[in-house]
N, CA, C and O atoms as a GROMACS GRO file, in nm:
protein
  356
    1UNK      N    1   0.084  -0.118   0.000
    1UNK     CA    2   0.000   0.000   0.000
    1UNK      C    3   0.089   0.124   0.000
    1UNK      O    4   0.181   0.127   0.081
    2UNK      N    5   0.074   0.211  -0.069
    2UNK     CA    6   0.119   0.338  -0.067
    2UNK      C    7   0.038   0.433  -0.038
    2UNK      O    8  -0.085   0.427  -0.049
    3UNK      N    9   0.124   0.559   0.012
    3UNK     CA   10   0.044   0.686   0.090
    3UNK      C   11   0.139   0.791   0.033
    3UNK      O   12   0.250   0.789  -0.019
    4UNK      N   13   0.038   0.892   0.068
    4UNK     CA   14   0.089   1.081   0.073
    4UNK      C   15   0.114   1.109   0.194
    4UNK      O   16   0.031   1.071   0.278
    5UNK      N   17   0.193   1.157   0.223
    5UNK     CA   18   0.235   1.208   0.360
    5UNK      C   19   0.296   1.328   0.318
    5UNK      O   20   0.404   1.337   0.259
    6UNK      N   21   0.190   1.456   0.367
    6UNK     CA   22   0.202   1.599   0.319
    6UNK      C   23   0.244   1.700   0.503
    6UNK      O   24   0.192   1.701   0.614
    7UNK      N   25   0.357   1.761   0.443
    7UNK     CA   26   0.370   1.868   0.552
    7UNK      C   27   0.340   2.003   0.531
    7UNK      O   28   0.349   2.032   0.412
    8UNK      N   29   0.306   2.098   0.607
    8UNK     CA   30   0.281   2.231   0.608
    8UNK      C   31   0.333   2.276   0.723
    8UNK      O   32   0.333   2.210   0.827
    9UNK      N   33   0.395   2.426   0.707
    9UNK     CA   34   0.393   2.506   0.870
    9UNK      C   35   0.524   2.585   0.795
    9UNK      O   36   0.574   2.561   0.685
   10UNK      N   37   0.557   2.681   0.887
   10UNK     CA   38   0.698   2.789   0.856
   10UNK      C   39   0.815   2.744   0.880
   10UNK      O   40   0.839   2.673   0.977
   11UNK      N   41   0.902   2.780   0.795
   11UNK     CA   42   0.992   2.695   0.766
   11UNK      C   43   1.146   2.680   0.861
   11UNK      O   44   1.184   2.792   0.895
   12UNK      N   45   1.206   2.609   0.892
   12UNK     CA   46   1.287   2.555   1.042
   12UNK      C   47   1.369   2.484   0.993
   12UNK      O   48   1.370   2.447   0.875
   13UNK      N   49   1.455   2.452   1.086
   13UNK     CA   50   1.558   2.344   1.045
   13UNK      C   51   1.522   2.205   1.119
   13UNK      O   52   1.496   2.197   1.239
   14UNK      N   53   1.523   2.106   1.034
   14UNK     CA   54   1.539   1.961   1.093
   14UNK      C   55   1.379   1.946   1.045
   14UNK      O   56   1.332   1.846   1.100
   15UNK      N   57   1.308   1.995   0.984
   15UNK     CA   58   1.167   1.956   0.929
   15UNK      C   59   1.213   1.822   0.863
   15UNK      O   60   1.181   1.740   0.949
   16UNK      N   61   1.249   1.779   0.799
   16UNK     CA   62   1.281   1.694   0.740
   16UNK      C   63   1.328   1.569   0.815
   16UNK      O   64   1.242   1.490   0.855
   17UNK      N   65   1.447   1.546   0.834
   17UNK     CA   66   1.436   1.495   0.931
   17UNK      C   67   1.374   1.424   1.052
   17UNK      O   68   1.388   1.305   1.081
   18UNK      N   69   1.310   1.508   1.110
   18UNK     CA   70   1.222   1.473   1.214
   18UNK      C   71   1.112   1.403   1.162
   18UNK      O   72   1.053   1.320   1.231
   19UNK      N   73   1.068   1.435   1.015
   19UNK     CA   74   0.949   1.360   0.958
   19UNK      C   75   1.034   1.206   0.891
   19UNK      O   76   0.975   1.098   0.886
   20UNK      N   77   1.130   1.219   0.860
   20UNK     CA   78   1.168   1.106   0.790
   20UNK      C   79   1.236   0.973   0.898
   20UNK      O   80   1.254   0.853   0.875
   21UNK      N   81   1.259   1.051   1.010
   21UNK     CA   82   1.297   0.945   1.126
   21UNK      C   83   1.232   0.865   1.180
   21UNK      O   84   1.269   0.758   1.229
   22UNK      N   85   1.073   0.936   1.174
   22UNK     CA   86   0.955   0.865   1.244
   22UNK      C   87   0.918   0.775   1.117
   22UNK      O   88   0.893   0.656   1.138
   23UNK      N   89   0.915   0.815   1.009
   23UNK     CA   90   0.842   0.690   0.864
   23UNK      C   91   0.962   0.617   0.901
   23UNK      O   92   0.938   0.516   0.968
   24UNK      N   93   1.117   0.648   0.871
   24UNK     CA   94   1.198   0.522   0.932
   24UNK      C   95   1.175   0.402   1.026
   24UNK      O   96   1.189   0.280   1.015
   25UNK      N   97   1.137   0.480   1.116
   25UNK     CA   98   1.158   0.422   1.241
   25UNK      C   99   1.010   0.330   1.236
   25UNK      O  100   0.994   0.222   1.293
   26UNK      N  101   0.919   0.393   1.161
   26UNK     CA  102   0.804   0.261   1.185
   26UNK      C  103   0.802   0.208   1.048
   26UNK      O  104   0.686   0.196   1.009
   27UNK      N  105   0.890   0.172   0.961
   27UNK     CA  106   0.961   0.089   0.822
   27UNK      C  107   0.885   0.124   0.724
   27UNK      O  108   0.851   0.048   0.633
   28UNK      N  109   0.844   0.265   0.737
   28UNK     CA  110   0.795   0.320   0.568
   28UNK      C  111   0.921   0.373   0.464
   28UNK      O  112   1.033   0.412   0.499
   29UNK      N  113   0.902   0.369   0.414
   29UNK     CA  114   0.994   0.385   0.256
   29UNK      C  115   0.948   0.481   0.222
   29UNK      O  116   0.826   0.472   0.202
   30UNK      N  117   1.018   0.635   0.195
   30UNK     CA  118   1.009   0.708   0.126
   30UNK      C  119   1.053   0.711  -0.025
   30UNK      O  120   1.173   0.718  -0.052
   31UNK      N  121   0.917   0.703  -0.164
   31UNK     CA  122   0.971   0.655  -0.244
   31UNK      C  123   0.991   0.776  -0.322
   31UNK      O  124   1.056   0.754  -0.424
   32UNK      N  125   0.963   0.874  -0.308
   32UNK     CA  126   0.951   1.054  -0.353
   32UNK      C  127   0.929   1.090  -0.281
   32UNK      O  128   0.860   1.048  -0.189
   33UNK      N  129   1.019   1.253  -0.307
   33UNK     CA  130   0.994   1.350  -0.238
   33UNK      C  131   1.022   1.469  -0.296
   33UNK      O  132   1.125   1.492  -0.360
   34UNK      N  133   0.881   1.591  -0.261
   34UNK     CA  134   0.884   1.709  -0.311
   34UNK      C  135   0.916   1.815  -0.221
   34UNK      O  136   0.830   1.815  -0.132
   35UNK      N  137   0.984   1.889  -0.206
   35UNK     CA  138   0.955   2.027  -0.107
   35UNK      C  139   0.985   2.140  -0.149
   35UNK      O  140   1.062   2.158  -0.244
   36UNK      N  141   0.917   2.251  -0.069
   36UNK     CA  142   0.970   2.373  -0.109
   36UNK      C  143   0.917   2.480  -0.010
   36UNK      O  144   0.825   2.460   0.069
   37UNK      N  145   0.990   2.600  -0.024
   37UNK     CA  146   1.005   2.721   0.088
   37UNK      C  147   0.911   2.818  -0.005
   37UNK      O  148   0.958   2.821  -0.119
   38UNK      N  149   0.804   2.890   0.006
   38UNK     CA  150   0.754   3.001  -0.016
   38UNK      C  151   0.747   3.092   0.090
   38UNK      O  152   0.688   3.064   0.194
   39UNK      N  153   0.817   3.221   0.067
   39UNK     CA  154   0.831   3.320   0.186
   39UNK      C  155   0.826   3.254   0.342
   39UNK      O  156   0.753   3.287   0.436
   40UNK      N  157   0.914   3.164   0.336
   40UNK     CA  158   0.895   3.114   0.460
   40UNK      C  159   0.817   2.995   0.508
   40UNK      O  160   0.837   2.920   0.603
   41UNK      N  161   0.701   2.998   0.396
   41UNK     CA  162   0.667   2.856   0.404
   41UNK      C  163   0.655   2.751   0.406
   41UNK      O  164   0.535   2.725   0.391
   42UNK      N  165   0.734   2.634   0.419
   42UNK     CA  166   0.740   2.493   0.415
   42UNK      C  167   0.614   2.365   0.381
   42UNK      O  168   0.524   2.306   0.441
   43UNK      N  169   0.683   2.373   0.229
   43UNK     CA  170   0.524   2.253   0.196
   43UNK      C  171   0.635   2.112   0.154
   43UNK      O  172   0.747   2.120   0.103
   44UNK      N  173   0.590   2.036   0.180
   44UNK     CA  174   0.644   1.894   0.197
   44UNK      C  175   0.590   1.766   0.137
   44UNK      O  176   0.540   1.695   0.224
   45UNK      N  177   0.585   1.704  -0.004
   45UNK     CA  178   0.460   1.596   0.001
   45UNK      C  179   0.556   1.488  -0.027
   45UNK      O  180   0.642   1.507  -0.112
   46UNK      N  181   0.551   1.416   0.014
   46UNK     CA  182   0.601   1.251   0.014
   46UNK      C  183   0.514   1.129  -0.036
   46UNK      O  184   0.421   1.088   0.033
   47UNK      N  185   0.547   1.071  -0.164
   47UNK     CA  186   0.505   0.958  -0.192
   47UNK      C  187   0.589   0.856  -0.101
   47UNK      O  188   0.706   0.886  -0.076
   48UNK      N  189   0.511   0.686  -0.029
   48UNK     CA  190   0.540   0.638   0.063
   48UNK      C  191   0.539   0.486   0.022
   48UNK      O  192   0.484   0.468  -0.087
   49UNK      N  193   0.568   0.415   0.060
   49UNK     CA  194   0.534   0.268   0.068
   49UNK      C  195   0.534   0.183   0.179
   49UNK      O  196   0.633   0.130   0.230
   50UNK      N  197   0.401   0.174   0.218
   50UNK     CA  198   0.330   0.125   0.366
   50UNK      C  199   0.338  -0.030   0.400
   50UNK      O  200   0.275  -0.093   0.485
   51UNK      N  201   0.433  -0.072   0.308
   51UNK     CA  202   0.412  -0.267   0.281
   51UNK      C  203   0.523  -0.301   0.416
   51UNK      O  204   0.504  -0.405   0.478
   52UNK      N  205   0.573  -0.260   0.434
   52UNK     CA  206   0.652  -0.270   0.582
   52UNK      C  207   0.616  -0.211   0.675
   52UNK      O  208   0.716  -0.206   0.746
   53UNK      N  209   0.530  -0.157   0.729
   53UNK     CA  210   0.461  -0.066   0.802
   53UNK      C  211   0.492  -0.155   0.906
   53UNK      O  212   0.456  -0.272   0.893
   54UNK      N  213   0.561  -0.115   1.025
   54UNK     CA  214   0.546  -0.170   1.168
   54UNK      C  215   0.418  -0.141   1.281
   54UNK      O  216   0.413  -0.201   1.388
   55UNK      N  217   0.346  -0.067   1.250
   55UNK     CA  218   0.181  -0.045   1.299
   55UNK      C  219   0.067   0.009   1.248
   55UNK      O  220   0.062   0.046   1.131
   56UNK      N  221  -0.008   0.015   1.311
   56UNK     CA  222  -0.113   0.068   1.229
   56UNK      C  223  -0.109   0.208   1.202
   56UNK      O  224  -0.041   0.280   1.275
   57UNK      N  225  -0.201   0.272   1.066
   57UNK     CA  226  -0.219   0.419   1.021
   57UNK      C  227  -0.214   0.449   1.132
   57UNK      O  228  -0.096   0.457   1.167
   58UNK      N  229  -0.311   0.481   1.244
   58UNK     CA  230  -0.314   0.524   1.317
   58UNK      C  231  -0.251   0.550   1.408
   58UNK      O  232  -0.262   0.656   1.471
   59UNK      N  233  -0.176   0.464   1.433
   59UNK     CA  234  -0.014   0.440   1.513
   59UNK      C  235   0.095   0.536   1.468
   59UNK      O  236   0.170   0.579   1.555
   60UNK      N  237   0.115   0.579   1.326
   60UNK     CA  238   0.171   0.600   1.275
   60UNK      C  239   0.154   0.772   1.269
   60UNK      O  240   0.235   0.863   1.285
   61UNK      N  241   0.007   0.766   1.236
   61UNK     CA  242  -0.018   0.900   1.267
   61UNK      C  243  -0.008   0.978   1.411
   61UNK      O  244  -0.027   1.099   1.426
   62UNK      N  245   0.022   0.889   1.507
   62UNK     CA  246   0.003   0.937   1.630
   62UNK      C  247   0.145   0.979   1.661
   62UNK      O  248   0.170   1.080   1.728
   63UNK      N  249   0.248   0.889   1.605
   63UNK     CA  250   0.376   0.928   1.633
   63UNK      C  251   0.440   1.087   1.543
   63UNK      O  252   0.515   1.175   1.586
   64UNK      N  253   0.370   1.071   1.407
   64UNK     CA  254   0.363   1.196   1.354
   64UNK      C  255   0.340   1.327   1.425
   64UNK      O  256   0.393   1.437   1.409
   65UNK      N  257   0.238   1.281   1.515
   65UNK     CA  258   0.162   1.432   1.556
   65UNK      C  259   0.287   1.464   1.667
   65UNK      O  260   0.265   1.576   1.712
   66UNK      N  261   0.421   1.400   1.733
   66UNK     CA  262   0.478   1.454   1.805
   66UNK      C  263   0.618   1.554   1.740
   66UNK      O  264   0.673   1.642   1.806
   67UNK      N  265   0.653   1.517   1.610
   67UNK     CA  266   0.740   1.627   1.563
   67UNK      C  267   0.601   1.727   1.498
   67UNK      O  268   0.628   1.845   1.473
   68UNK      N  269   0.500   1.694   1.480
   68UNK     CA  270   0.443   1.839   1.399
   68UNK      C  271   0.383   1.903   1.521
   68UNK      O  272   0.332   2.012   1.496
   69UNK      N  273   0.375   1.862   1.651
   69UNK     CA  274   0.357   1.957   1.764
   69UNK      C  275   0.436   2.049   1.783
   69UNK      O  276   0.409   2.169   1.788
   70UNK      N  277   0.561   1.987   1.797
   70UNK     CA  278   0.678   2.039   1.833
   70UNK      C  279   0.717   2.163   1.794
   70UNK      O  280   0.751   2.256   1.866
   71UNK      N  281   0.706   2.156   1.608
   71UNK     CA  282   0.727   2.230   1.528
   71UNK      C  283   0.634   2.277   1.501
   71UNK      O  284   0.659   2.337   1.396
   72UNK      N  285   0.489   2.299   1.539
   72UNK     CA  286   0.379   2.373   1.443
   72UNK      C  287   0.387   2.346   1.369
   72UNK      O  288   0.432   2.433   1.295
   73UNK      N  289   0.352   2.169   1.276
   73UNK     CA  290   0.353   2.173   1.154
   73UNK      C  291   0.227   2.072   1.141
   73UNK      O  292   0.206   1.978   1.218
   74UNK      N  293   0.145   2.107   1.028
   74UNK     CA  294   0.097   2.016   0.980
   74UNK      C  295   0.098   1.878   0.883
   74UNK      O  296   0.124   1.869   0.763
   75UNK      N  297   0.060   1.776   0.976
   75UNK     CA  298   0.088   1.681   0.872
   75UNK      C  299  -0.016   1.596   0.856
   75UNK      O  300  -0.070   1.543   0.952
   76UNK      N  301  -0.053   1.575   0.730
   76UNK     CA  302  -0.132   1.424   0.705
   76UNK      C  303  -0.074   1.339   0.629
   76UNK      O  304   0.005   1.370   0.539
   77UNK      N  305  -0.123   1.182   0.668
   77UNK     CA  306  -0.115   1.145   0.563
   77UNK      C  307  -0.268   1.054   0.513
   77UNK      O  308  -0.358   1.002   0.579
   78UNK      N  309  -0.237   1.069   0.345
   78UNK     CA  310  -0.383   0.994   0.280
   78UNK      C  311  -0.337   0.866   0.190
   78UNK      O  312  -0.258   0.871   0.096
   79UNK      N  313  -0.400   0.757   0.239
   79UNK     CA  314  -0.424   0.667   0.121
   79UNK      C  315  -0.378   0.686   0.021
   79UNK      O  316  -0.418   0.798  -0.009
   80UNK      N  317  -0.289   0.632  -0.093
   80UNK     CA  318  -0.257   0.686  -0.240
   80UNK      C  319  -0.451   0.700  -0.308
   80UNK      O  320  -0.514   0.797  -0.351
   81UNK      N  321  -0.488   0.563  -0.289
   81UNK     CA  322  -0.648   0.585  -0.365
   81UNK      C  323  -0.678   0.676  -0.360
   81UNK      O  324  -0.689   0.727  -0.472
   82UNK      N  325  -0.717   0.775  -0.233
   82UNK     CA  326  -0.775   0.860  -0.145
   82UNK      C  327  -0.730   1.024  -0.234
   82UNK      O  328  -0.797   1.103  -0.300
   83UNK      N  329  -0.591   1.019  -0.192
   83UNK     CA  330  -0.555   1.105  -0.273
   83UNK      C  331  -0.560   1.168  -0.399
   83UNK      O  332  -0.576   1.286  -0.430
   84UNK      N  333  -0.543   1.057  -0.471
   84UNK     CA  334  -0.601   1.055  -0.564
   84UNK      C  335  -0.691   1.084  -0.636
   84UNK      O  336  -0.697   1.161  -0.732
   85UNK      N  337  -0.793   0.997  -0.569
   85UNK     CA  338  -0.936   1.086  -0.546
   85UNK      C  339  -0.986   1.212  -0.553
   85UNK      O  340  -1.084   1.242  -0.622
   86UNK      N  341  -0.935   1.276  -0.497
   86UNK     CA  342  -0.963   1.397  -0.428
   86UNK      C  343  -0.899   1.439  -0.508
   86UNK      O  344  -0.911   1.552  -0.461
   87UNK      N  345  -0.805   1.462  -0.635
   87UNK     CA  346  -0.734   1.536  -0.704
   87UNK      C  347  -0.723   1.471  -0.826
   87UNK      O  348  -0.622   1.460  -0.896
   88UNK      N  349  -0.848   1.424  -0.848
   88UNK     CA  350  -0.863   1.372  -0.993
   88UNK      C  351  -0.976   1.451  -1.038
   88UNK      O  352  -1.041   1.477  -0.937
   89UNK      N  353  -1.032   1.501  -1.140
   89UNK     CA  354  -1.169   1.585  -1.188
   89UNK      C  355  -1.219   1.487  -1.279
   89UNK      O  356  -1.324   1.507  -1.340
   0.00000   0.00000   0.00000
């Protein structure tokens, strides 16, 4: 299964990082990655591969929410389908 895993918030050092340690650390594969700074802003989207996933979405998302606390950042992630979805006309 693959996912989007999108960041938002102003832009810092170790954003990166901190997001890619936690998909590490629970055996997601980052298989792309986009980012970029607008006046300060930090947008982030990551294509993923969830086939090693050491817990559940939810698990996963929960460990997320402690670097995007940290940092004021937003993060989700969606389903590739999902995504998709939602950005297909």
């Amino acid at each position: 299964m693959n996912a989007y895993v999108s960041v938002m918030g102003m832009d810092k050092k170790g954003i990166i990082k901190e997001v890619a340690t936690v998909l590490s650390n629970n055996g997601v594969n980052i298989l792309d990655i986009n980012q970029t700074i607008v006046r300060g802003c930090f947008t982030m989207v990551m294509f993923v591969d969830l086939s090693e996933l050491t817990t559940d979405l939810a698990g996963l998302k929960a460990e997320l929410s402690v670097p995007a606390n940290a940092m004021n950042l937003r993060i989700k992630v969606q389903h590739d389908a999902i995504f998709s979805a939602m950005h297909t006309l």
